[in-house]
C-alpha positions in Angstrom: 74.8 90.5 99.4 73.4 93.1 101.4 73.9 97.0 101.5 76.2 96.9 104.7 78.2 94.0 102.8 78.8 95.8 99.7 79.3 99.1 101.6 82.7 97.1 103.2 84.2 97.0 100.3 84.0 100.8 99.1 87.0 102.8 99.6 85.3 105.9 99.1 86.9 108.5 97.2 87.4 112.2 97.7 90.8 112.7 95.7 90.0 115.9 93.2 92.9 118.4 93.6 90.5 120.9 94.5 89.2 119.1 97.5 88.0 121.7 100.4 87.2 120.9 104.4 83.8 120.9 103.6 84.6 117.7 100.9 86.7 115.9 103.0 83.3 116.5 106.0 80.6 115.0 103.5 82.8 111.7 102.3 83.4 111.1 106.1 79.9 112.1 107.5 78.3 109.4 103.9 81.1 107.0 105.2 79.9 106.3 108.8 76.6 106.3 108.1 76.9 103.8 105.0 80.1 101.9 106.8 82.1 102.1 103.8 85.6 100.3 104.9 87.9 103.1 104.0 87.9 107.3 102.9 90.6 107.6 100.3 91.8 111.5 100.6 94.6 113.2 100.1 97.4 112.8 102.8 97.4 116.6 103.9 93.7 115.4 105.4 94.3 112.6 107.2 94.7 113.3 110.6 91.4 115.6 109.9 89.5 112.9 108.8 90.5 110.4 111.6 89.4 113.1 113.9 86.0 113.2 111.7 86.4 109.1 111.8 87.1 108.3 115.3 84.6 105.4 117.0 83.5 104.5 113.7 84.6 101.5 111.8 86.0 103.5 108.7 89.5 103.6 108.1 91.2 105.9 106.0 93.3 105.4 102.7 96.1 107.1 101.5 97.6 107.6 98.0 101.3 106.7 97.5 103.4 108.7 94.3 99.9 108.9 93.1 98.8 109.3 90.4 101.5 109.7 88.2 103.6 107.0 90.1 107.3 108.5 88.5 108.4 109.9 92.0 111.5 108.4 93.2 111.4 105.3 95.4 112.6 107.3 98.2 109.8 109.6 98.2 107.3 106.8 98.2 109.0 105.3 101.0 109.2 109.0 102.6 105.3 109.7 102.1 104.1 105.9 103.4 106.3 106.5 106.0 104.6 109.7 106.9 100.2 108.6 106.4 101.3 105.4 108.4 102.4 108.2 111.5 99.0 110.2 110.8 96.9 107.1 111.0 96.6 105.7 107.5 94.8 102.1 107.3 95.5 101.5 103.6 97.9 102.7 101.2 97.6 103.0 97.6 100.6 103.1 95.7 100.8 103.2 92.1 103.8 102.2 90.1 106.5 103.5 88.6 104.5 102.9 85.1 107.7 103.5 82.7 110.2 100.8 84.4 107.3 98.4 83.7 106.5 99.3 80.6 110.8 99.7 79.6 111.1 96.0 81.2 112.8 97.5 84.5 111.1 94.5 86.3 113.5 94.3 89.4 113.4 97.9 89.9 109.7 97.6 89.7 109.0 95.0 92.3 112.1 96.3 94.8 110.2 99.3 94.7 107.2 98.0 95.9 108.9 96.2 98.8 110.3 99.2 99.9 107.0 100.4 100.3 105.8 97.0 101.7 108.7 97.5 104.1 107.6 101.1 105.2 103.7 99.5 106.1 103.9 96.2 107.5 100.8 95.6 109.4 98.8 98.0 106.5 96.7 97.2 104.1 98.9 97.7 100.9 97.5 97.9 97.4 99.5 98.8 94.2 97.9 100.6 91.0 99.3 99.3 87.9 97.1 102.5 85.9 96.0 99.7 83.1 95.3 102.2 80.6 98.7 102.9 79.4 99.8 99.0 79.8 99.5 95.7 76.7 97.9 92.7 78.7 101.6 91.4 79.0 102.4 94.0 81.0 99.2 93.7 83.5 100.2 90.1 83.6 103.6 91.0 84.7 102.6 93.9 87.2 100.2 91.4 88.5 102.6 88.9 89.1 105.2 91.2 90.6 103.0 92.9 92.7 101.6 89.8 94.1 105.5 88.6 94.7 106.4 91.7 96.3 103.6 90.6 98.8 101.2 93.3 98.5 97.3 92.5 99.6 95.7 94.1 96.4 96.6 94.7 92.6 94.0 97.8 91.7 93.4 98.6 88.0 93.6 102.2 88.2 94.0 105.6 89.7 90.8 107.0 88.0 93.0 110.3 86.4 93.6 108.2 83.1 92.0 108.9 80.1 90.1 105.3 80.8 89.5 103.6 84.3 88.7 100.3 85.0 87.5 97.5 82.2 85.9 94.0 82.8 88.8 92.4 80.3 91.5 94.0 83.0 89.6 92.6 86.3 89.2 89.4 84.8 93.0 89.0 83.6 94.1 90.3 86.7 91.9 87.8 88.7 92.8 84.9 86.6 96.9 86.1 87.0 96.6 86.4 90.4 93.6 85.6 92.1 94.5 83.2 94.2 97.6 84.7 95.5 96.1 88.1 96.9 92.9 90.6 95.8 91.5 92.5 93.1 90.6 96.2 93.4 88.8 97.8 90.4 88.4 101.6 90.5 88.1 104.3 87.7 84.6 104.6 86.2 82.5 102.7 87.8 79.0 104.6 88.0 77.1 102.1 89.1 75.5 99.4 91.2 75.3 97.4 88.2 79.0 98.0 87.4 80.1 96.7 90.7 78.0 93.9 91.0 79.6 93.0 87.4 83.5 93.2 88.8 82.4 91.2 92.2 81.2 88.1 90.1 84.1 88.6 88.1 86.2 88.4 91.2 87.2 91.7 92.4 86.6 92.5 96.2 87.5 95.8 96.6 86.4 98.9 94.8 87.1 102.6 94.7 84.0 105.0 94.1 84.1 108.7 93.7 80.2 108.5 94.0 80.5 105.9 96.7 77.1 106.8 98.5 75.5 107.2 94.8 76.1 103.6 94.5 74.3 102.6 97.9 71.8 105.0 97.4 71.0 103.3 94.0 70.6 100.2 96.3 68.2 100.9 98.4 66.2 102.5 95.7 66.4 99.2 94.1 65.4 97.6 97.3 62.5 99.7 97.9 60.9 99.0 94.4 61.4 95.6 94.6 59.8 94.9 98.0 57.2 98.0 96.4 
């Protein structure tokens, strides 16, 4: 793969609570230059960042009852309702992690067709935050999310204590990898990292250090042609 190919499938990230303008300026201003697919902000920035984004192909990503995920259905519906009006591409939605984990399976997957409901014609991923699940439970998320016709499963929001594991992409690809895609987010730091989920079968990655990553690239790149 080439930079540009690997910069497609970087949803860059910029979700810190203390975010400012000036963030929210330098992940869109990295983004068109590298062509990262998506900016993942905060919804209160979106129609900013489209502005920023316009004539460049870079979408923008919003989080959904993120990251806690223990919102009520209705407000999930109510806020993918709302980025989808101020131009959301993606949404990222993470569950409601307790109903999984209490066996509230129904209420689990009728929630995320709500959401499906509220996006059609969006790019729709759902967070199952792997950290506080057994590998039953990821194989059950998987499986639920993948029935409830999401696009993506994604291991995790990047706020737990631990983000994203080569054991949980590779379960996660072998429950469902042939029924929709793989995002891994939380941790990853580097090139090599990356490159170590995509041959384990993810396609689709969030980076807080998105243009790090590329960076580390073309450095790579320039030595070896060096």
């Amino acid at each position: 793969m080439n930079t540009y190919q690997i910069a497609r499938m970087i949803d860059s990230t910029m979700l810190k609570p203390d975010t400012t303008r000036k963030d929210i300026e330098t992940v869109c201003e990295y983004a068109k230059k590298y062509g990262f697919i998506t900016v993942a902000i905060g919804p209160a920035w979106i129609k900013y960042a489209k502005e920023l984004l316009a004539g460049s192909e870079t979408g923008v990503d919003a989080p959904v009852g993120f990251p806690n995920g223990y919102v009520t259905t209705e407000v999930k519906v109510f806020e993918t309702k709302n980025v989808v009006e101020d131009g959301a591409d993606d949404i990222d939605m993470v569950i409601n992690i307790g109903w999984l984990k209490s066996g509230m399976f129904e209420e689990v997957k009728n929630e995320i067709l709500a959401v499906r409901n509220a996006c059609r014609g969006v790019t729709l991923k759902v967070i199952l935050e792997t950290h506080y699940l057994t590998d039953e439970e990821k194989r059950i998320g998987a499986v639920i999310t993948a029935d409830a016709g999401a696009d993506f499963v994604k291991t995790s929001t990047g706020f737990a204590d631990t983000g994203c594991t080569k054991e949980d992409v590779k379960l996660l690809v072998n429950e469902v990898g042939s029924r929709i895609r793989v995002k891994a987010s939380g941790g990853i730091r580097s090139i090599e990292n990356l490159i170590r989920y995509y041959e384990l079968g993810a396609s689709r990655f969030g980076l807080s250090n998105a243009h790090e990553i590329i960076e580390q690239l073309e450095g790579i790149g320039k030595m070896s042609r060096g």
